[in-house]
ZAZATOR-232277 format. One record per atom (N, C-alpha, C): x, y, z. Coordinates in nm, 2 decimals, padded with zeros to 4 digits. Example, Ala and Ser with C-alpha at 12.3 -4.5 7.8 and 13.67 -1.06 7.14 Angstrom:
BEGIN
(r (01.32 -00.57 00.78))
(r (01.23 -00.45 00.78))
(r (01.32 -00.33 00.78))
(r (01.28 -00.22 00.71))
(r (01.37 -00.11 00.71))
(r (01.29 00.00 00.79))
***
This chain:
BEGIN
(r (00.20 02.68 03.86))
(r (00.13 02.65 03.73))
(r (-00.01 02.60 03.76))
(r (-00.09 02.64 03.69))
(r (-00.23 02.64 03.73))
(r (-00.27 02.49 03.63))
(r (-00.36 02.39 03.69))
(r (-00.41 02.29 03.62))
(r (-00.46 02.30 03.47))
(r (-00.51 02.40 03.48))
(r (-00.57 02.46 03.34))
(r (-00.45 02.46 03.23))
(r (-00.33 02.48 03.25))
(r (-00.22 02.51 03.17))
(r (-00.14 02.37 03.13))
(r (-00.15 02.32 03.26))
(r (-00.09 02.18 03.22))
(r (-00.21 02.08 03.15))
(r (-00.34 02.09 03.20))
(r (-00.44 02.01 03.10))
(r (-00.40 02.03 02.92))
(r (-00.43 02.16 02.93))
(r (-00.42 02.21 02.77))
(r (-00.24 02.16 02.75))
(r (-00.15 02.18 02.79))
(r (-00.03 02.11 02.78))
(r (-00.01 02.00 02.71))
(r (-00.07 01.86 02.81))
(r (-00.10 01.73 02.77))
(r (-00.22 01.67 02.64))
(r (-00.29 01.78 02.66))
(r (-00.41 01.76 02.51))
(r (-00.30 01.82 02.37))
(r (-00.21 01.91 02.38))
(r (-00.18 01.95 02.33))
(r (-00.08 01.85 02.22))
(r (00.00 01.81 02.36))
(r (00.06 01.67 02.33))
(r (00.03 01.57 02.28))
(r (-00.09 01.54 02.33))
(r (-00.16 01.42 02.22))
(r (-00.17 01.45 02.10))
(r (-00.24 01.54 02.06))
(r (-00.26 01.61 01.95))
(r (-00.16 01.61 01.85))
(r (-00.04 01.61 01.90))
(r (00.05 01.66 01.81))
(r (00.11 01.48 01.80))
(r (00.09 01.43 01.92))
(r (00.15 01.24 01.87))
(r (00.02 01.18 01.79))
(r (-00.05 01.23 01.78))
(r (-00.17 01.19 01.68))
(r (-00.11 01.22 01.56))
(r (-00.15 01.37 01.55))
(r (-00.07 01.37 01.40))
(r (00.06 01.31 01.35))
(r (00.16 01.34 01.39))
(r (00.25 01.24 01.39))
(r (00.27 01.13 01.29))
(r (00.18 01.03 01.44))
(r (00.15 00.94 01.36))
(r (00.05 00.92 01.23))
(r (-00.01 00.98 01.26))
(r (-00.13 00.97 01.12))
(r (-00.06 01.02 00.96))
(r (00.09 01.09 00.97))
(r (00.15 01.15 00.84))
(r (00.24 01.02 00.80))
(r (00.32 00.99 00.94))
(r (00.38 00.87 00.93))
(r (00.35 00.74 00.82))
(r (00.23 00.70 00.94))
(r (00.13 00.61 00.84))
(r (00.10 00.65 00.71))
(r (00.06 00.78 00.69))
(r (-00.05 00.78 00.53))
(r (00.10 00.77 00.48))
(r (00.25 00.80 00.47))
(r (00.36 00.80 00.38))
(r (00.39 00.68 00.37))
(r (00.35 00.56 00.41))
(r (00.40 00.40 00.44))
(r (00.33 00.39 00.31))
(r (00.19 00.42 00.29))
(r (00.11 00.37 00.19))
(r (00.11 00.43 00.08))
(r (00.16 00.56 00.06))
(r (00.17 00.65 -00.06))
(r (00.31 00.63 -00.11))
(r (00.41 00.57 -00.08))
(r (00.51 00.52 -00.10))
(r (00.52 00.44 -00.23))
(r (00.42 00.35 -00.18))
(r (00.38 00.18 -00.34))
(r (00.30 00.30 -00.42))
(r (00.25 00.41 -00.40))
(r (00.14 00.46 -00.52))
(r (00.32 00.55 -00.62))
(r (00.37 00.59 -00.54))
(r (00.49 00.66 -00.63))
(r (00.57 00.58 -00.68))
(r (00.62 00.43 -00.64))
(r (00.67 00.37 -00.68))
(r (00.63 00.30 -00.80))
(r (00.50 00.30 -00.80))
(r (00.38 00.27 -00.90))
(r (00.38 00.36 -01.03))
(r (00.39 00.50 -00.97))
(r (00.41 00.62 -01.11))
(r (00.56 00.60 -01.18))
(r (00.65 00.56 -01.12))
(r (00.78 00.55 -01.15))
(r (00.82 00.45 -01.22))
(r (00.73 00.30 -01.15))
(r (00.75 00.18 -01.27))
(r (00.66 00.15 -01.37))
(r (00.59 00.26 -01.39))
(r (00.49 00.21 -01.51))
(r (00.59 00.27 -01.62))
(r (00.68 00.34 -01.64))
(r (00.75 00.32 -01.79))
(r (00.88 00.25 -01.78))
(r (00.93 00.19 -01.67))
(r (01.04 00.09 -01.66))
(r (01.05 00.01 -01.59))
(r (00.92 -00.01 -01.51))
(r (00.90 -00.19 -01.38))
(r (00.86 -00.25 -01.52))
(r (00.95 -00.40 -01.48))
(r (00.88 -00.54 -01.54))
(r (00.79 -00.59 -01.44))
(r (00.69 -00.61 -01.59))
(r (00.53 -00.71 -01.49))
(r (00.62 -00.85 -01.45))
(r (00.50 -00.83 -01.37))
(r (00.55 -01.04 -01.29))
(r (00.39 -01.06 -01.20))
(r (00.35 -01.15 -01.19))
(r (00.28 -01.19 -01.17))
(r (00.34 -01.22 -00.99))
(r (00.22 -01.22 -00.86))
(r (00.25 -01.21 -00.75))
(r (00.10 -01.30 -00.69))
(r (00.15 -01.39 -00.58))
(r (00.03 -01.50 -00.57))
(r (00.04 -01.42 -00.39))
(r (-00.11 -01.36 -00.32))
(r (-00.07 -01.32 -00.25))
(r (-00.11 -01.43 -00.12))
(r (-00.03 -01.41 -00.05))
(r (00.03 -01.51 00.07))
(r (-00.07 -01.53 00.23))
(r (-00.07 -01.33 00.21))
(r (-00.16 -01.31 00.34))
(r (-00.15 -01.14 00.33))
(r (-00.30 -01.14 00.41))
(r (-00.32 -00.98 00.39))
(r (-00.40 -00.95 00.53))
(r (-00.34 -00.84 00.57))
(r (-00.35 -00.76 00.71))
(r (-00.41 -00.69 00.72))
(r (-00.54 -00.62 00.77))
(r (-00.60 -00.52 00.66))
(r (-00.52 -00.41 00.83))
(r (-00.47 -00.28 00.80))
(r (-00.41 -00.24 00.93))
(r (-00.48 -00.11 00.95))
(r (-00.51 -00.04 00.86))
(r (-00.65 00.03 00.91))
(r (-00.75 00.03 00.78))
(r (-00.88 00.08 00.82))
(r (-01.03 00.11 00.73))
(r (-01.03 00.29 00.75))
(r (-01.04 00.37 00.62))
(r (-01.09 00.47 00.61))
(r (-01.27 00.46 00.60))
(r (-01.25 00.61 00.50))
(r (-01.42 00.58 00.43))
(r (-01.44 00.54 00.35))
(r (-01.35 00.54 00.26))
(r (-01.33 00.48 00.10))
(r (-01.24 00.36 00.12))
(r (-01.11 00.40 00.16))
(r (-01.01 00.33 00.13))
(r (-00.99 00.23 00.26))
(r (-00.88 00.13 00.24))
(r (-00.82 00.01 00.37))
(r (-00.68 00.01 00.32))
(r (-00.62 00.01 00.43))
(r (-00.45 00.01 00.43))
(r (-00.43 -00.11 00.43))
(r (-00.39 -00.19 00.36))
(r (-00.38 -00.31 00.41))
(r (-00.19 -00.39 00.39))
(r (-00.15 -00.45 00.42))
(r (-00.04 -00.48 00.42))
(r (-00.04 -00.64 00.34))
(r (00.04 -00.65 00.20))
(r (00.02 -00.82 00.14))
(r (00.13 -00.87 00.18))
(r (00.17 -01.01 00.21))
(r (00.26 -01.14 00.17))
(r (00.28 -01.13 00.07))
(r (00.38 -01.09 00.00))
(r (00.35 -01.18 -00.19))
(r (00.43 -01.24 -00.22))
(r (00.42 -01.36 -00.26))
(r (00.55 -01.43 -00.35))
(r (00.51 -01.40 -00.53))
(r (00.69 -01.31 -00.49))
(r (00.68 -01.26 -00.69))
(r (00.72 -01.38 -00.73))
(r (00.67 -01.39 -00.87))
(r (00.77 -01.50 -00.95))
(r (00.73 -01.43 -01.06))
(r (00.87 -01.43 -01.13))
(r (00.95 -01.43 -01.21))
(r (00.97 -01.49 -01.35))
(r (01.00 -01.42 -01.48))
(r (01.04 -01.49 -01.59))
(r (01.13 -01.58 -01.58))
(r (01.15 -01.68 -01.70))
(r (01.27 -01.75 -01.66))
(r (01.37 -01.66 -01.70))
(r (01.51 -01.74 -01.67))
(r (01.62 -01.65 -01.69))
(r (01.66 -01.57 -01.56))
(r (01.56 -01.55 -01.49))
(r (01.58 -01.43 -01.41))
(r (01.57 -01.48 -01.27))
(r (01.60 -01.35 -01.18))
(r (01.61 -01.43 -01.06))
(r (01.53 -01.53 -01.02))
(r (01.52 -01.56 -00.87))
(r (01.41 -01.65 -00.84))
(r (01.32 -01.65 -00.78))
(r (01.17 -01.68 -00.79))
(r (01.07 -01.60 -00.68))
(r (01.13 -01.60 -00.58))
(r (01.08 -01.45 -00.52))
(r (01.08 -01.41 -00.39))
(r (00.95 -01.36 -00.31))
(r (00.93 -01.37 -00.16))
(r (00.84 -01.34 -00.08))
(r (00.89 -01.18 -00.07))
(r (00.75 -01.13 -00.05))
(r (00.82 -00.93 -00.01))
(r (00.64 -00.91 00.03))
(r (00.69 -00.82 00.15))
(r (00.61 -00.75 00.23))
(r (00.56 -00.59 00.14))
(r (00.40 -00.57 00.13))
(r (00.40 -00.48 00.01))
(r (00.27 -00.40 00.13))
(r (00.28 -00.26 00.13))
(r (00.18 -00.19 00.17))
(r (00.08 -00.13 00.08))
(r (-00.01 -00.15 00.10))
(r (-00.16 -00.10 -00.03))
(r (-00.24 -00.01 00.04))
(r (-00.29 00.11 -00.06))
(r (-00.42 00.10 00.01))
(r (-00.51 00.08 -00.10))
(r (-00.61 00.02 -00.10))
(r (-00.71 -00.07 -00.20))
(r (-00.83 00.00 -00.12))
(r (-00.95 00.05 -00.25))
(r (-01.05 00.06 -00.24))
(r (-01.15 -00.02 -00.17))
(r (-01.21 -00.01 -00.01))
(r (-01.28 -00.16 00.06))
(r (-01.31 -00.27 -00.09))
(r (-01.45 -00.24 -00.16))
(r (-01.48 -00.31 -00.27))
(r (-01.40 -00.40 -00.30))
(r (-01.30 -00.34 -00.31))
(r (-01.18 -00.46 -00.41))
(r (-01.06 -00.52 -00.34))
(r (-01.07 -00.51 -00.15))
(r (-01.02 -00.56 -00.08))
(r (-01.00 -00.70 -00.12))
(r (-01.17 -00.77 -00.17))
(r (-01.16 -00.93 -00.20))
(r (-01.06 -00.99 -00.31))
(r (-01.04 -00.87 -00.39))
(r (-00.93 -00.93 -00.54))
(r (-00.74 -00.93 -00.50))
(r (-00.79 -00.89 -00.31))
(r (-00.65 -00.91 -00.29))
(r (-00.63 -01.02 -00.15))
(r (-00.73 -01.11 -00.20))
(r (-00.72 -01.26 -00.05))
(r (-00.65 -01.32 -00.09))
(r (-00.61 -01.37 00.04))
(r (-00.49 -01.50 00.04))
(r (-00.54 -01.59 -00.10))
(r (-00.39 -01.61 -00.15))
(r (-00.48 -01.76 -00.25))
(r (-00.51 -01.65 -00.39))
(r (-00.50 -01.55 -00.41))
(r (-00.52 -01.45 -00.51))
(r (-00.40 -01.41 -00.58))
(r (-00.43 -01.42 -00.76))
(r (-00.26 -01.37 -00.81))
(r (-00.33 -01.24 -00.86))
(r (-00.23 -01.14 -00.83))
(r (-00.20 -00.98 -00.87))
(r (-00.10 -00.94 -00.95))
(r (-00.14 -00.89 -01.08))
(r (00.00 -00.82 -01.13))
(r (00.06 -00.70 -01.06))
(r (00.23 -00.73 -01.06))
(r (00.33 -00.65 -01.00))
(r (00.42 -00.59 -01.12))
(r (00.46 -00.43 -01.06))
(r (00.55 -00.40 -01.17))
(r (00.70 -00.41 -01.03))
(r (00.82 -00.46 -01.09))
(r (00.93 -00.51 -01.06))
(r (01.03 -00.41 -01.11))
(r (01.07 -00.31 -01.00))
(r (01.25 -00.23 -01.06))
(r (01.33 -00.33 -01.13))
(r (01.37 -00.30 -01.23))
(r (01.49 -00.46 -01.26))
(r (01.61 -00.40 -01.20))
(r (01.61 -00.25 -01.19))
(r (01.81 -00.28 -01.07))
(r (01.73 -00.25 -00.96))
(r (01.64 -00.28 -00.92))
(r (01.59 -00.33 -00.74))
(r (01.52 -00.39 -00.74))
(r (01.51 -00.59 -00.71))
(r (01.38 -00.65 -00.72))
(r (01.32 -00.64 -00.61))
(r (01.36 -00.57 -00.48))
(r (01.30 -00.52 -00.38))
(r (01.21 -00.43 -00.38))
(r (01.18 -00.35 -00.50))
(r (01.12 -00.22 -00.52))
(r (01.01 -00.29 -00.58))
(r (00.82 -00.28 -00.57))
(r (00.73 -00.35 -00.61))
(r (00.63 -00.25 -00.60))
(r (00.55 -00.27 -00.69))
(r (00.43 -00.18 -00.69))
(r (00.31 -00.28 -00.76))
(r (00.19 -00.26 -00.67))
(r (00.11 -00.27 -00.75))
(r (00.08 -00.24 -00.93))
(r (00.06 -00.32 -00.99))
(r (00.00 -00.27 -01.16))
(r (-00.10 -00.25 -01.17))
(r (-00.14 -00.10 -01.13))
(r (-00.29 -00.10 -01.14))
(r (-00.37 -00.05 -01.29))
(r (-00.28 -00.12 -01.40))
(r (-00.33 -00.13 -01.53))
(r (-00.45 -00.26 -01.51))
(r (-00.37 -00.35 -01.44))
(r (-00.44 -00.46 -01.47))
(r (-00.51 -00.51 -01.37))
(r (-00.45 -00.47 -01.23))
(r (-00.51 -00.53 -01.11))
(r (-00.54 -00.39 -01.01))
(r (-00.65 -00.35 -01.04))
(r (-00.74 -00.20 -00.96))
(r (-00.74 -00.20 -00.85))
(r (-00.68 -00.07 -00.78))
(r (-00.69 -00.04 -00.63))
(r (-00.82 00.02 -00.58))
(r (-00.86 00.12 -00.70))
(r (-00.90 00.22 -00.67))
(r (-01.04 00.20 -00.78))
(r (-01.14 00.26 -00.72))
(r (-01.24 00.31 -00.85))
(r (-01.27 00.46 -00.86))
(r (-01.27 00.45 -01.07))
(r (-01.26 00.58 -01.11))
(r (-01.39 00.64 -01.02))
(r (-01.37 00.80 -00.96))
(r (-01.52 00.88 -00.94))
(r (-01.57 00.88 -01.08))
(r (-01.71 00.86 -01.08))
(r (-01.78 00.92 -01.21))
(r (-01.81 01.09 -01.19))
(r (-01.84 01.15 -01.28))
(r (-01.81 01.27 -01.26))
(r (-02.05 01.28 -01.31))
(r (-02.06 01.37 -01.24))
(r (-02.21 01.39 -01.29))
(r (-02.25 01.42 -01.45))
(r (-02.35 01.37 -01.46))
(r (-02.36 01.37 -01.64))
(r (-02.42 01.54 -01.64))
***
């Protein structure tokens, strides 16, 4: 086996643990955006005070970032809980999601484990304008 075949072998292999990972990751974060489409006609809002935020990668637009949140809750209902939430938030509006910052959350009621951003109220993203 000639070097040339095993070089291209091993680039090959990287290549392919690159992507990989890179599909891996972008599904961790597109995960809360579906969860998001799903509870906007049946997640209850709750209000979410965020705890701590990771930022785990920077695109060109966007940052992956990972929150702490403690939900709390209507009365009646269970009790706040802490839950680990993956975002990706427009850099810009990284700051509306620092420690010490409340976020509205939409809440599964038969999964209070299931959380999404409410990006009715609290923006990930900004609209493109479209040229006049």
């Amino acid at each position: 086996m000639s070097w040339e075949l095993v070089l291209w072998a091993v680039l090959g292999f990287v290549a392919l643990c690159v992507v990989v990972h890179s599909v891996q990751h972008s599904r961790r974060f597109r995960a809360e955006q579906a969860n998001y489409e799903r509870l906007q006609a049946q997640g209850r809002p709750a209000s979410a005070e965020v705890l701590a935020l990771t930022r785990v990668s920077k695109g060109d637009i966007d940052s992956d970032i990972t929150l702490r949140l403690r939900i709390a809750t209507a009365e009646g209902e269970v009790a706040a809980h802490e839950q680990l939430l993956d975002v990706r938030v427009a850099h810009e509006l990284v700051a509306g999601f620092m420690p010490g910052r409340h976020v509205q959350v939409l809440v599964d009621p038969a999964d209070p484990s299931i959380v999404a951003i409410d990006r009715r109220v609290t923006p990930t993203d900004i609209p493109m304008q479209s040229p006049p």
